[in-house]
LUMSEDREN-785416 format. One line per field, with one value per residue (C-alpha): residue number from 1; residue in one letter; z, y, x. Coordinates in steps of 0.1 Angstrom, whole numbers, plus 5000, padded with zeros to 4 digits. Layout:
k: c(NUM / ...) .
r: c(a / ...) .
w: c(Z / ...) .
v: c(Y / ...) .
u: c(X / ...) .
// end
This chain:
k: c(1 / 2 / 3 / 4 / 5 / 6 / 7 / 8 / 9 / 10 / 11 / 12 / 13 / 14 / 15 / 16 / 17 / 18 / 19 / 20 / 21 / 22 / 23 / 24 / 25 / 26 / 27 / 28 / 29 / 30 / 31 / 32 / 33 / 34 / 35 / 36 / 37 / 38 / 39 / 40 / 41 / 42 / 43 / 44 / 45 / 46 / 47 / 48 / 49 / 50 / 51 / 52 / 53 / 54 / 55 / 56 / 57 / 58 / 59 / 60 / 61 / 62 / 63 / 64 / 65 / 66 / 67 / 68 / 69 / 70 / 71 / 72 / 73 / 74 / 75 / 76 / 77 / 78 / 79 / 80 / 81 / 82 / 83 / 84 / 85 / 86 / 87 / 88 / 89 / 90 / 91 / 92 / 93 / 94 / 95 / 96 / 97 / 98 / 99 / 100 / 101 / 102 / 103 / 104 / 105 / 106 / 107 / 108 / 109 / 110 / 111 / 112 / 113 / 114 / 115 / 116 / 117 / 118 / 119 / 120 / 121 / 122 / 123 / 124 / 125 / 126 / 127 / 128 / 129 / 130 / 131 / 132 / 133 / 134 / 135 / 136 / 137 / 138 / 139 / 140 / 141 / 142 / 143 / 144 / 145 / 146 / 147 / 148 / 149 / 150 / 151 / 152 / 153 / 154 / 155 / 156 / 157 / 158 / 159 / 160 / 161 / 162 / 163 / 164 / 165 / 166 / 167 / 168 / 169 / 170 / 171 / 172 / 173 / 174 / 175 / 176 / 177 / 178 / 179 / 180 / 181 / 182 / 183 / 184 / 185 / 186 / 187 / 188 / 189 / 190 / 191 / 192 / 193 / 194 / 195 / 196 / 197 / 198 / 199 / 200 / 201 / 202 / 203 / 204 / 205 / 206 / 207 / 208 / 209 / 210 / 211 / 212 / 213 / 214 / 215 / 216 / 217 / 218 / 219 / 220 / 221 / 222 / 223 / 224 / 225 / 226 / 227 / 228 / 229 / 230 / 231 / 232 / 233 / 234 / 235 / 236 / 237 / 238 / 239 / 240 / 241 / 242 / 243 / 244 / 245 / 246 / 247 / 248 / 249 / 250 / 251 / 252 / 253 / 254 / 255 / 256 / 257 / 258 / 259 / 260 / 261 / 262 / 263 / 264 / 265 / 266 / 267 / 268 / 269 / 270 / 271 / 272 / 273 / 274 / 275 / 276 / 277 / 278 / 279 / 280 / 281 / 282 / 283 / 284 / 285 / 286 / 287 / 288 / 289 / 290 / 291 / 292 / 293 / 294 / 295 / 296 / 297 / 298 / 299 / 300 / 301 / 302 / 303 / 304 / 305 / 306 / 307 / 308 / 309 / 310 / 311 / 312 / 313 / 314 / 315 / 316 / 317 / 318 / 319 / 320 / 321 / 322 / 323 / 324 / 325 / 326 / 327 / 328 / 329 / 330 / 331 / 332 / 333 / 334 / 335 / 336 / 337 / 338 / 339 / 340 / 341 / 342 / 343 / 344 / 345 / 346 / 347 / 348 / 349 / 350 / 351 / 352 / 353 / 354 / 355 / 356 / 357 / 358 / 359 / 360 / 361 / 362 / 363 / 364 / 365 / 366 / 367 / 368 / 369 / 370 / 371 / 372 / 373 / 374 / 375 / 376 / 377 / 378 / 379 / 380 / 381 / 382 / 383 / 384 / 385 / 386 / 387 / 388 / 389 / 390 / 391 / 392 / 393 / 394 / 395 / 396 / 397 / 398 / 399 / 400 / 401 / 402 / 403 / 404 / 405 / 406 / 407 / 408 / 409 / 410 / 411 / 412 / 413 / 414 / 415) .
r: c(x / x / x / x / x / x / x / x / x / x / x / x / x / x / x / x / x / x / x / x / x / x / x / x / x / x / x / x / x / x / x / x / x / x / x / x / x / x / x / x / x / x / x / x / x / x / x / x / x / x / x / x / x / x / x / x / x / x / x / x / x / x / x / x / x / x / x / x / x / x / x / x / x / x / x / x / x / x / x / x / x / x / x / x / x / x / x / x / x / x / x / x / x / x / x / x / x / x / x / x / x / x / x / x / x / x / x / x / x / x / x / x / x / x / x / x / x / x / x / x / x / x / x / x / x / x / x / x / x / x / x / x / x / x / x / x / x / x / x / x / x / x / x / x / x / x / x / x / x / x / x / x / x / x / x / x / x / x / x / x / x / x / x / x / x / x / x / x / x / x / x / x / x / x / x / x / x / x / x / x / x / x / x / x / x / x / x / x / x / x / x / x / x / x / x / x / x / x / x / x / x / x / x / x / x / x / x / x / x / x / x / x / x / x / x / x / x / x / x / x / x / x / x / x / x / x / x / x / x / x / x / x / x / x / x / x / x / x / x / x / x / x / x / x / x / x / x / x / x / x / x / x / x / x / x / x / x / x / x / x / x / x / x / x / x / x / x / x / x / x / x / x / x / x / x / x / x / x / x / x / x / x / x / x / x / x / x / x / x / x / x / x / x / x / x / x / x / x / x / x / x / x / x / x / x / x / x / x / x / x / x / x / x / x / x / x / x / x / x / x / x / x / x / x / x / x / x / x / x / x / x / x / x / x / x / x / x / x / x / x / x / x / x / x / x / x / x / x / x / x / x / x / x / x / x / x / x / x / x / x / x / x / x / x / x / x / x / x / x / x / x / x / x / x / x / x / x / x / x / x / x / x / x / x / x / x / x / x / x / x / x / x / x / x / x / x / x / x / x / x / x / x / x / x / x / x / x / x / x / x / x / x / x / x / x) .
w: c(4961 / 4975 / 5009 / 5006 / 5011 / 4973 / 4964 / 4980 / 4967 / 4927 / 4936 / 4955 / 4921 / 4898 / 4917 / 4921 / 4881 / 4869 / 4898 / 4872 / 4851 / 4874 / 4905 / 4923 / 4922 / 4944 / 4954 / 4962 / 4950 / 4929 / 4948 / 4972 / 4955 / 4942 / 4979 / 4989 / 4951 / 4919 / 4906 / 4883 / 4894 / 4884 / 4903 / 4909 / 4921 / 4925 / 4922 / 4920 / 4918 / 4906 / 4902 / 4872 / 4869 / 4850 / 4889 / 4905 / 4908 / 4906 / 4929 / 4917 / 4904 / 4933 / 4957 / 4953 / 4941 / 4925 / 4952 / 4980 / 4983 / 4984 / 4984 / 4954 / 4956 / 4956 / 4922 / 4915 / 4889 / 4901 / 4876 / 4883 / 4869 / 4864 / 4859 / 4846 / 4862 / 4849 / 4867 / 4876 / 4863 / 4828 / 4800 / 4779 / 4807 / 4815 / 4784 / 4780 / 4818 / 4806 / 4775 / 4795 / 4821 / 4794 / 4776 / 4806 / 4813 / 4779 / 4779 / 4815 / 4799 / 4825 / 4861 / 4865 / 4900 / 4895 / 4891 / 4923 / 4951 / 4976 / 4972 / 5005 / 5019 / 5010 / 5000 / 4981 / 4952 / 4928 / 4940 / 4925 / 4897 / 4874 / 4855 / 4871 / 4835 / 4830 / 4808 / 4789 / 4798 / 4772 / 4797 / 4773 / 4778 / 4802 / 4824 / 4826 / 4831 / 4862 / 4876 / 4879 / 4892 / 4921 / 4931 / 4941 / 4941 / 4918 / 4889 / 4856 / 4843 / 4815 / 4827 / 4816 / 4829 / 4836 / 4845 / 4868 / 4867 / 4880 / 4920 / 4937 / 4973 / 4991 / 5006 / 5046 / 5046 / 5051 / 5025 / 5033 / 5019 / 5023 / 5036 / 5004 / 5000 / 5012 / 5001 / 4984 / 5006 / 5030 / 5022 / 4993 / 4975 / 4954 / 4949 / 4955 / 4923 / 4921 / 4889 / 4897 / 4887 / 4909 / 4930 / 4918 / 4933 / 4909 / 4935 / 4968 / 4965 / 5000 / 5015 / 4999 / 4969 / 5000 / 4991 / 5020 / 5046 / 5086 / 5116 / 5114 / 5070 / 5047 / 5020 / 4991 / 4975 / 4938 / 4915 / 4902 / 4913 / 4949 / 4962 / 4978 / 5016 / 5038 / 5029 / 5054 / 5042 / 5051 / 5065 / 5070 / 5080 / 5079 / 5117 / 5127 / 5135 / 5158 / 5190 / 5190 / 5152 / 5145 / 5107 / 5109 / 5099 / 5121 / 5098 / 5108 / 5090 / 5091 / 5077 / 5048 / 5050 / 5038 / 5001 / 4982 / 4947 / 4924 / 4914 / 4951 / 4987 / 5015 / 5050 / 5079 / 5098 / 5135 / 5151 / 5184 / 5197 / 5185 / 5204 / 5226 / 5220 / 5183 / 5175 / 5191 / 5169 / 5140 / 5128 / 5102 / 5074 / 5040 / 5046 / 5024 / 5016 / 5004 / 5004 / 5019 / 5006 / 5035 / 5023 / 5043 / 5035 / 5010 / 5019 / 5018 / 4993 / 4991 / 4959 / 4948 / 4972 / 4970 / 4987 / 5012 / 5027 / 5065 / 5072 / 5106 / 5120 / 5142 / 5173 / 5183 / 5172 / 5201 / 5191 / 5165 / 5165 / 5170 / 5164 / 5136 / 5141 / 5156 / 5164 / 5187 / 5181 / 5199 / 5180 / 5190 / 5168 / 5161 / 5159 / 5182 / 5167 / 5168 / 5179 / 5142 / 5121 / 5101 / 5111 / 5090 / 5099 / 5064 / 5076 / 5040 / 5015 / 5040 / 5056 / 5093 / 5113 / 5150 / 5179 / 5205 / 5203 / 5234 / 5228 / 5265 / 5276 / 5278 / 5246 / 5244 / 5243 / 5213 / 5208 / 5211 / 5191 / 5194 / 5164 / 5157 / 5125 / 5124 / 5104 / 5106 / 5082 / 5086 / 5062 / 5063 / 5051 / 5079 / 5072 / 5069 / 5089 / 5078 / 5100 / 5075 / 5091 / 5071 / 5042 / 5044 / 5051 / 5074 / 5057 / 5068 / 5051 / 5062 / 5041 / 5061 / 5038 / 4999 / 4996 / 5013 / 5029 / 5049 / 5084 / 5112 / 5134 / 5115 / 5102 / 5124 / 5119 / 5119 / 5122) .
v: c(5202 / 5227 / 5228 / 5233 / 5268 / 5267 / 5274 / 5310 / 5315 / 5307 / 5339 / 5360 / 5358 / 5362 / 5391 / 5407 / 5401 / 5422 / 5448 / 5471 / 5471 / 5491 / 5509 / 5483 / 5443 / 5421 / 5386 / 5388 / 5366 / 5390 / 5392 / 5413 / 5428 / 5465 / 5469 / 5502 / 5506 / 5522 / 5531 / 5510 / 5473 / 5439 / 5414 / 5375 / 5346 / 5312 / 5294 / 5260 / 5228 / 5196 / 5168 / 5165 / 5130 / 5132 / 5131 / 5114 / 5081 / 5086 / 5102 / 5127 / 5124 / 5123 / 5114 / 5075 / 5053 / 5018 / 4999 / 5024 / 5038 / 5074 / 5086 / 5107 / 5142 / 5160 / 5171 / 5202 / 5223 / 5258 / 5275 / 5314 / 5339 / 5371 / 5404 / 5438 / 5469 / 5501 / 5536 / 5542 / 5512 / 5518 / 5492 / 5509 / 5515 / 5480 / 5465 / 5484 / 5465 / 5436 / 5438 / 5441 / 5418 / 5391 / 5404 / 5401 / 5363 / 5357 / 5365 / 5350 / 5311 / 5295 / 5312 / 5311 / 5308 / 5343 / 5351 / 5331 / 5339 / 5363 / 5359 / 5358 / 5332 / 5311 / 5277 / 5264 / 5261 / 5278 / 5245 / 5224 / 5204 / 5205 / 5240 / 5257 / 5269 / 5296 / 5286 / 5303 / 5284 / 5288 / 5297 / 5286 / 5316 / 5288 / 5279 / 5317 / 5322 / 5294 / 5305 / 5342 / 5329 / 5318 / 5350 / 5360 / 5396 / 5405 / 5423 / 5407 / 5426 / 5414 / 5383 / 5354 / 5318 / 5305 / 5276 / 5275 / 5237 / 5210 / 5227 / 5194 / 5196 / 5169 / 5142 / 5142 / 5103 / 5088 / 5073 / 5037 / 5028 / 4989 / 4987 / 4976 / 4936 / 4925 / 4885 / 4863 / 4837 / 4814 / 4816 / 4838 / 4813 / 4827 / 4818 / 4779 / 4765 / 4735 / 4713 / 4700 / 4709 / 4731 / 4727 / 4738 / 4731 / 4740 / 4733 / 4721 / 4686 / 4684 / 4650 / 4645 / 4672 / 4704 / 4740 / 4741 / 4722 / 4717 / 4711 / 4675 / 4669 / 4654 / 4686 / 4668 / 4690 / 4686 / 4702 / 4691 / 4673 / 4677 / 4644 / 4644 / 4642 / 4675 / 4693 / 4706 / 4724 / 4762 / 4774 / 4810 / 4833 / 4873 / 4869 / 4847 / 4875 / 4870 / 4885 / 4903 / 4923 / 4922 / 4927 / 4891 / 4864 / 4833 / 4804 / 4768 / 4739 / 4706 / 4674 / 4653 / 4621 / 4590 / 4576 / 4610 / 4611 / 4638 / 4650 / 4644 / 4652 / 4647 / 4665 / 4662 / 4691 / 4689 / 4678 / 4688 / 4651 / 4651 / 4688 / 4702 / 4740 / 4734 / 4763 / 4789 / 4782 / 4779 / 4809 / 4802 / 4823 / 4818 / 4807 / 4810 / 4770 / 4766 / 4735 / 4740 / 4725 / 4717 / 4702 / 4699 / 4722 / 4746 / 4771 / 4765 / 4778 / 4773 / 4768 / 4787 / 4796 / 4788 / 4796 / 4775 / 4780 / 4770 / 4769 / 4776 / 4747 / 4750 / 4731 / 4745 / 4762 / 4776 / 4775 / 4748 / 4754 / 4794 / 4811 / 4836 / 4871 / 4883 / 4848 / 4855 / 4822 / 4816 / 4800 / 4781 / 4775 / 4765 / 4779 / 4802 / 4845 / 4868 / 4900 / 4917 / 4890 / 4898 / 4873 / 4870 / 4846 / 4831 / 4822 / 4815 / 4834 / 4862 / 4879 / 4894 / 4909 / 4895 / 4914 / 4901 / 4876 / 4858 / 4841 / 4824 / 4826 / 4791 / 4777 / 4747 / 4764 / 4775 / 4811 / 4813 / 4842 / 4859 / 4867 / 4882 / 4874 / 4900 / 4895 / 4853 / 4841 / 4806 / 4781 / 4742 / 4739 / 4742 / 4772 / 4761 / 4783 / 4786 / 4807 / 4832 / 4837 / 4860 / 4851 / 4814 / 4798 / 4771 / 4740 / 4724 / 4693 / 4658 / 4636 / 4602 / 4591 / 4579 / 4611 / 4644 / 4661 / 4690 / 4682 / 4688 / 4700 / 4733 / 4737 / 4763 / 4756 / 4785 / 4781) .
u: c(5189 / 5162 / 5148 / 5109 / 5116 / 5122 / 5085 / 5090 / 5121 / 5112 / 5084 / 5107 / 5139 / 5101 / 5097 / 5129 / 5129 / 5101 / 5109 / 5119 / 5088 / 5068 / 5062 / 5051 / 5054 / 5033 / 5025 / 4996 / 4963 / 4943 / 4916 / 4931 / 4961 / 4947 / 4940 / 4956 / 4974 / 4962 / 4994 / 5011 / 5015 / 5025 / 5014 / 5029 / 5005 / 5012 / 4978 / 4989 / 5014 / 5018 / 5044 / 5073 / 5071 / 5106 / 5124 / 5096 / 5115 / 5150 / 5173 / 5195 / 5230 / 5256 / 5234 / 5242 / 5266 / 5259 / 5243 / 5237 / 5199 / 5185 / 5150 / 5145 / 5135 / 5098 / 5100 / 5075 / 5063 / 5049 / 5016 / 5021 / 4997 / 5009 / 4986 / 4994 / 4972 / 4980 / 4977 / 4942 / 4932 / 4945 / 4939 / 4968 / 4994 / 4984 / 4993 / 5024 / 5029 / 5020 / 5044 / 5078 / 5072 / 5069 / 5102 / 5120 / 5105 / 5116 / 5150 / 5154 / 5141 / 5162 / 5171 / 5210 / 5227 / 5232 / 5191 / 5188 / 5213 / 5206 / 5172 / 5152 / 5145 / 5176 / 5165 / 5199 / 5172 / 5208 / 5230 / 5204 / 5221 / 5187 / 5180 / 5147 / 5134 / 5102 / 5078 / 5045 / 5016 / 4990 / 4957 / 4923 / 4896 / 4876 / 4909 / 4908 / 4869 / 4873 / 4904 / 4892 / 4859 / 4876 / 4892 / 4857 / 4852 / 4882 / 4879 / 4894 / 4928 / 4948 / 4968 / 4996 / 5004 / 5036 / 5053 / 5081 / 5099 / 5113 / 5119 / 5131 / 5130 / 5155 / 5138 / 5143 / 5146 / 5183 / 5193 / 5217 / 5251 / 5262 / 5298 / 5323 / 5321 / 5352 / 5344 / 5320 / 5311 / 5331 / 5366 / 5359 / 5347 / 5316 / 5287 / 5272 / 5261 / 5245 / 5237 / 5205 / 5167 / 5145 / 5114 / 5087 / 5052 / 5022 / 4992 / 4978 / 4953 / 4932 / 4912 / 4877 / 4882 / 4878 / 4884 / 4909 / 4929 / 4919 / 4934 / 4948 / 4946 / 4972 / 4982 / 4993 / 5015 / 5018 / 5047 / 5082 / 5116 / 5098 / 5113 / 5146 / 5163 / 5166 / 5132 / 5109 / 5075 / 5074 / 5040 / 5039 / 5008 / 5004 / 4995 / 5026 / 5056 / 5088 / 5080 / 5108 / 5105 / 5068 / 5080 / 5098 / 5071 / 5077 / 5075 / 5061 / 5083 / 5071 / 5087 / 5068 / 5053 / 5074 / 5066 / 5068 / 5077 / 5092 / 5059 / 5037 / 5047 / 5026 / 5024 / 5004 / 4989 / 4986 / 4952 / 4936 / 4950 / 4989 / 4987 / 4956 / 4973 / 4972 / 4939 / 4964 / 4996 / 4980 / 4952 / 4928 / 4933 / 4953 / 4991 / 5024 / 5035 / 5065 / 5095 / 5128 / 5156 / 5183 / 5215 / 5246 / 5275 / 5251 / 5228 / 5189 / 5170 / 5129 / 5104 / 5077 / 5048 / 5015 / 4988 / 4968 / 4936 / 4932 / 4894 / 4883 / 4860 / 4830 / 4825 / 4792 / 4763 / 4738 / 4706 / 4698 / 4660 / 4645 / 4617 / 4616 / 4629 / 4662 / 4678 / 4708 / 4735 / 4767 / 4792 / 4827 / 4857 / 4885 / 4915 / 4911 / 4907 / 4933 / 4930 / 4931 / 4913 / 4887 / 4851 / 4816 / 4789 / 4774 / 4740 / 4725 / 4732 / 4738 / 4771 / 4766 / 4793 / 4804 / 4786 / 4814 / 4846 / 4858 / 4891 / 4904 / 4933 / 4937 / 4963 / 4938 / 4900 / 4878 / 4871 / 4832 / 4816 / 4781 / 4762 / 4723 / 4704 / 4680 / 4649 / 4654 / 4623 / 4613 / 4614 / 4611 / 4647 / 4673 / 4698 / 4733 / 4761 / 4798 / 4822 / 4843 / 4876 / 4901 / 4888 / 4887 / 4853 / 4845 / 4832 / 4797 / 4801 / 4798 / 4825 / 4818 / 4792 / 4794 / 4778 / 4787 / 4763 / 4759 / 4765 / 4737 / 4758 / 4759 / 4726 / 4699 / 4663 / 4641 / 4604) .
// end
């Protein structure tokens, strides 16, 4: 393939092509070509490029065998205009100009490795396996008009399109090329196959109908042939890497609770009391849950994934009770923020952005946030406040009684 020198080398073979049809053959853009000429001229622009989205995908033949990978190639097509100007500027000598530059094109419909080597600057465009073909491109009189327009102060002369396709310019990337497999599995055995139904989990059910789990909540999970001995639940969050390759999520497994059945499993999430560092191993934020199937002398293999919401809780709300006007609160939570989550404040129906985040380095303390509410109106009802954290949203609910509620604890009055 091409080196991205190719672009001045498909002009530089154009060039050397039509040097016989007149005195002169530049590349130059028209508006500055006639500078310094009036004898007869043919003059080669390239005004613009695009993809061939023919090679956009694919590498090219040769460049890899089944089951190696190679970057395919930058696969262009060049728009040339090409203008005739006679001696003196004449229309006739023009078109005569004009005339054998386009027989020439036309019997040169593909560029051979001849056409192409020697050329200046070498670009190994002629070792390319794919063709580079000329074609006519039919220019409308308002492609023209614009394209013209653009040259500024140049004066219209009698002109052609052409298209000038597929350059492919190698990729610079490494391509990679497994070593040969020399056996499948321990002892060359093959593959493990196992005659038994999958896991599949369909949904998530949290305590007292919520829209997401908190720290120290049963998950029921809820799906198909769940039940069975070895199976840990996966929790894995966009946050949670391996210290060591940031691009390695570091899962959380947890075993399920005892009485599940083939269609319900049951796990626990750690609370603030079974581990005081639990708000910095856990974020809030939406997780990856699947089941893990363990058994002895197989490999594991998981379920589906689905996702579960882990809503932030808030411990404190400073004030309770202000005055109308910009209302400054202070909020803790937990689990504690990371560095690159994303936080709102809902206060109402409205969405303000964190004026400073203080997350301790102490494992076991809340991260305590500082908001303003400008523009706070009062009103006799008490505004409720929910903490947005990566998407999932705190919630300011009260399940203790035989009817939720919204808890005081997270309401502000204003008045």
């Amino acid at each position: 393939m091409s080196s991205p020198d190719a672009l001045a080398t498909v002009t530089a073979t154009l060039r050397h092509l039509l040097s016989g049809t007149a005195a002169t053959v530049s590349t130059k853009a028209p508006s500055v070509a006639r500078l310094g000429e009036n004898g007869e001229q043919i003059n080669i622009f390239l005004y613009g490029t695009h993809y061939n989205p023919a090679f956009n995908n694919f590498p090219m033949p040769g460049e890899a065998r089944s089951g190696e990978n190679a970057f395919p190639p930058l696969p262009l097509v060049l728009n040339y205009i090409i203008t005739a100007y006679g001696a003196n500027d004449d229309d006739i000598a023009g078109q005569q100009l004009m005339g054998r530059a386009m027989s020439i094109l036309h019997d040169h419909p593909l560029l051979s490795r001849a056409d192409i080597e020697g050329i200046t600057p070498d670009s190994g465009l002629q070792a390319q396996i794919e063709r580079v073909r000329i074609t006519p491109a039919a220019l409308s009189l308002d492609d023209m008009f614009k394209l013209w327009s653009s040259f500024q102060s140049a004066e219209y002369r009698l002109s052609t399109g052409y298209q000038v396709s597929a350059v492919l310019i190698e990729s610079t990337r490494a391509g990679r090329a497994p070593l040969p497999v020399l056996k499948r599995g321990e002892q060359d055995r093959g593959a493990d196959v196992t005659a038994a139904p999958s896991a599949r989990m369909t949904g998530l059910r949290f305590p007292s109908q919520k829209p997401g789990a908190e720290l120290g909540d049963t998950v029921t999970l809820v799906g198909e042939n769940l039940a069975g001995d070895n199976r840990v639940i996966r929790f894995q969050h966009p946050l949670l890497v391996d210290p060591a390759d940031a691009m390695v999520l570091r899962p959380i497994d947890l075993s399920p609770g005892t009485g599940g059945t083939d269609t319900e499993l049951t796990v626990k999430l750690p609370a603030q009391t079974d581990d005081a560092e639990v708000g910095s191993k856990w974020p809030a934020g939406f997780y990856s849950v699947t089941l893990l199937i363990q058994r002895p002398g197989a490999p594991s293999w998981t379920s589906n994934s689905v996702p579960m919401a882990l809503c932030p809780r808030i411990a404190s709300v400073n004030p309770t009770t202000a005055a109308a006007g910009t209302v400054v609160l202070t909020i803790a939570c937990l689990p504690q923020i990371l560095p690159n989550q994303r936080v709102l404040l809902l206060f109402g129906d409205r969405l303000i952005q964190a004026d400073a985040i203080n997350t301790p380095g102490d494992p076991a303390a809340v991260t305590t946030l500082t908001f303003t509410v400008e523009n706070a109106i009062a009103r006799v009802t008490p505004y409720v406040v929910r903490l947005r954290v990566d998407g999932a949203d705190s919630i300011p609910v009260d399940f203790s009684g035989d009817i939720p509620q919204f808890a005081d604890s997270q309401k502000v009055t204003i008045s």
